[in-house]
N, C-alpha and C positions, 0 to 999 in steps of 0.2 A: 504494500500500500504506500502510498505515496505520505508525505512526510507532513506532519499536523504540529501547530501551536499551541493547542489547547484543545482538552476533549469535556466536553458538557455529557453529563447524566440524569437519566431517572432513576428515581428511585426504589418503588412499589413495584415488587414483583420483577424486578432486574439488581438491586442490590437487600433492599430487605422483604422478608416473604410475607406481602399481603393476603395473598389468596390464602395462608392459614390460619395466620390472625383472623380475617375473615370470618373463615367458614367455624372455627372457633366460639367467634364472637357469636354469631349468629344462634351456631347450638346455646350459647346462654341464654340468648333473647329467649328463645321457644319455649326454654323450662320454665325461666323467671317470669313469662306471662302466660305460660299455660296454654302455648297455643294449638296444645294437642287437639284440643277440639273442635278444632278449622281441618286439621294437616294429620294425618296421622304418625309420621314421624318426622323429626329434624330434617331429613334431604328432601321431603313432598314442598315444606315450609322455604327451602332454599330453591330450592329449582323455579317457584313463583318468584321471588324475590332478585335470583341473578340477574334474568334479561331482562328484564323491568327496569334494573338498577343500570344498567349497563347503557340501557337506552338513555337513561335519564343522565348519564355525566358524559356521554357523548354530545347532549345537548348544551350542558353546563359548558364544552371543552367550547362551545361556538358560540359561547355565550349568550343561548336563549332563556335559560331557566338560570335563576340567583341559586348562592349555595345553599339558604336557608328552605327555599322550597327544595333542593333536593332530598336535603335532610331529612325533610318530614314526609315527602312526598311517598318514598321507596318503600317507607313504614305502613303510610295510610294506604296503598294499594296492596300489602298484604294481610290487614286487618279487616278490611271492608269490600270484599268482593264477592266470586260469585261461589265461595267456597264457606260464601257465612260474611258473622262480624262479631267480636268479641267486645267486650265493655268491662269500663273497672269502675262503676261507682257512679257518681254524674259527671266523669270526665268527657269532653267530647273526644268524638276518634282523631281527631289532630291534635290536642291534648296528650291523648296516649301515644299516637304516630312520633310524637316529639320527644316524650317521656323513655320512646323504647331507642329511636337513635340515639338519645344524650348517651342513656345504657351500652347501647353498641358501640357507639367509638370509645365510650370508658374500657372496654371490654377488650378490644384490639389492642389496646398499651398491655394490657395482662400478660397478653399472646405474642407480646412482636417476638420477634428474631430476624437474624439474617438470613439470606440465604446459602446455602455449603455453596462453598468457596469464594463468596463474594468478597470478603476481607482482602483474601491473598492477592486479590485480582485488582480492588481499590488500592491496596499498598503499594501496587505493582507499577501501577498507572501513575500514581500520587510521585514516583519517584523519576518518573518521566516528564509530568506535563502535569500544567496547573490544572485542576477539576473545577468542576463547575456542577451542581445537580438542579438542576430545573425540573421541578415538581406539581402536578395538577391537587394534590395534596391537600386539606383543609390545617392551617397552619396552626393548631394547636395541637394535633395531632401529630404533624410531620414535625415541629418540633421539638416535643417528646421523644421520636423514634432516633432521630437525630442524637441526640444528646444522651440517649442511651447505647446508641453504637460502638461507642469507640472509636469513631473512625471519622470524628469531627476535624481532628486536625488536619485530616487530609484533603479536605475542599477547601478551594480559594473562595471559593462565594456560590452561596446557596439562593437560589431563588424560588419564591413559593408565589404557585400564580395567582390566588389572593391578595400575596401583600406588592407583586406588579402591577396589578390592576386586569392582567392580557390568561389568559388560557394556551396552554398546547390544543390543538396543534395550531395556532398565529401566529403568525412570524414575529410579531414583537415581541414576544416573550425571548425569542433568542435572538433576536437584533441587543436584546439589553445582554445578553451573556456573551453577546464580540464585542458590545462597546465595555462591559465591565473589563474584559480580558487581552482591551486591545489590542484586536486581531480580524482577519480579512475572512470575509464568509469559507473561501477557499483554503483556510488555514487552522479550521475547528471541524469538532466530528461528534455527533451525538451521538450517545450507545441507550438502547431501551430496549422494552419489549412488546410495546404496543402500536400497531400499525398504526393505528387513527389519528393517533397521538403525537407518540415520540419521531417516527418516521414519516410520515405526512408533515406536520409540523419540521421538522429538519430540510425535506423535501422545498417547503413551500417558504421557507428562508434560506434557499440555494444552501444549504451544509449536506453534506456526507453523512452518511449515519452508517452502524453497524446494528441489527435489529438482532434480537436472541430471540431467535425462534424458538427455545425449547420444542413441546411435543406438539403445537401448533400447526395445523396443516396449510393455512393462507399462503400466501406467494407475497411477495413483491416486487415483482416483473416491472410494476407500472412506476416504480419509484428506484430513476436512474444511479444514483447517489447510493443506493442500498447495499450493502455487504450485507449477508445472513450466518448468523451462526447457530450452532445447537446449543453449545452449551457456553458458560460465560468465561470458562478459562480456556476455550479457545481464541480468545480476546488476546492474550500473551502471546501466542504465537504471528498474532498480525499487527502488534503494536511495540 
């Protein structure tokens, strides 16, 4: 690969493991409000909840929906549908829809971790080129996760696209991570693992990206700039 000044990252699910925190988090929601009796088990209650939610911060990422209606949103469409509705009292269902997010992102800090071998790979890099992590992230959450890694010293500057103002995948979000890092679009490299997002986004402010496909079967044929990897310490061998 051709030779970079600075490499920008995500975060969730390319260096620490959201999708366990997650699905973690989730099994508490279910017990802690009893939602057995919508769902019959923990994965019926998350299979409604995934693409629901997934629609809904793809919308967030283009900035049609605020973060606080996501928040509540993802809750109230698994509480009030066509699988029932559950109540606690004379609370309204966005009341509770609120009640169970605050729970679920408390719930995810319980849960975080890394992902295996992301460390060795951010040390790796950290000693190469200055990092960058640009994160679609709700920032009290991403800064907890931060702060509990270990691996703060290693990024030169974090940006969380709450406290930018701009979402992935917009270019302005990484126009601000070449002007913080001053450097030339053609001289930074985003690593992620979200097409929509980190790659699209990278794409659509002319940078290079390397995307971890882990077991993901999408392509990215249509995004020139793309390198694909499987796993993330394949990353040292191309950098």
């Amino acid at each position: 690969m051709k030779t970079y000044k600075a490499i920008f990252l995500d975060w969730d699910d390319t260096i620490g493991d959201w999708s366990h925190a997650a699905h973690e988090a989730l099994c508490d929601v279910y017990r802690l409000y009893g939602l057995a009796s919508m769902y019959p088990t923990e994965e019926d209650f998350i299979a409604t909840y995934e693409p629901y939610n997934l629609g809904l911060w793809d919308k967030y990422g283009r900035g049609e929906i605020t973060k606080d209606y996501l928040r509540v949103e993802r809750f109230r469409h698994v509480i009030a549908n066509e699988h029932g509705t559950i109540s606690k009292g004379d609370m309204s269902i966005e009341e509770l829809a609120m009640r169970m997010g605050e729970d679920f992102l408390r719930q995810t800090n319980t849960h975080f971790s890394l992902l295996p071998h992301a460390e060795e790979v951010v040390r790796y890099l950290a000693d190469k080129y200055p990092l960058t992590i640009i994160s679609n992230g709700f920032k009290e959450i991403q800064h907890y996760k931060f702060e509990h890694s270990g691996l703060v010293e290693c990024f030169a500057h974090i940006l969380i696209s709450e406290e930018v103002g701009v979402n992935k995948p917009q270019p302005e979000i990484f126009e601000k991570a070449l002007t913080l890092n001053g450097v030339r679009r053609d001289e930074a490299l985003m690593i992620g693992d979200s097409l929509t997002s980190d790659i699209a986004g990278a794409e659509n402010a002319g940078i290079d990206s390397i995307w971890i496909r882990g077991s993901k079967k999408d392509e990215c044929t249509v995004y020139e700039g793309c390198r694909k990897v499987s796993d993330i310490r394949e990353i040292m061998k191309v950098l």
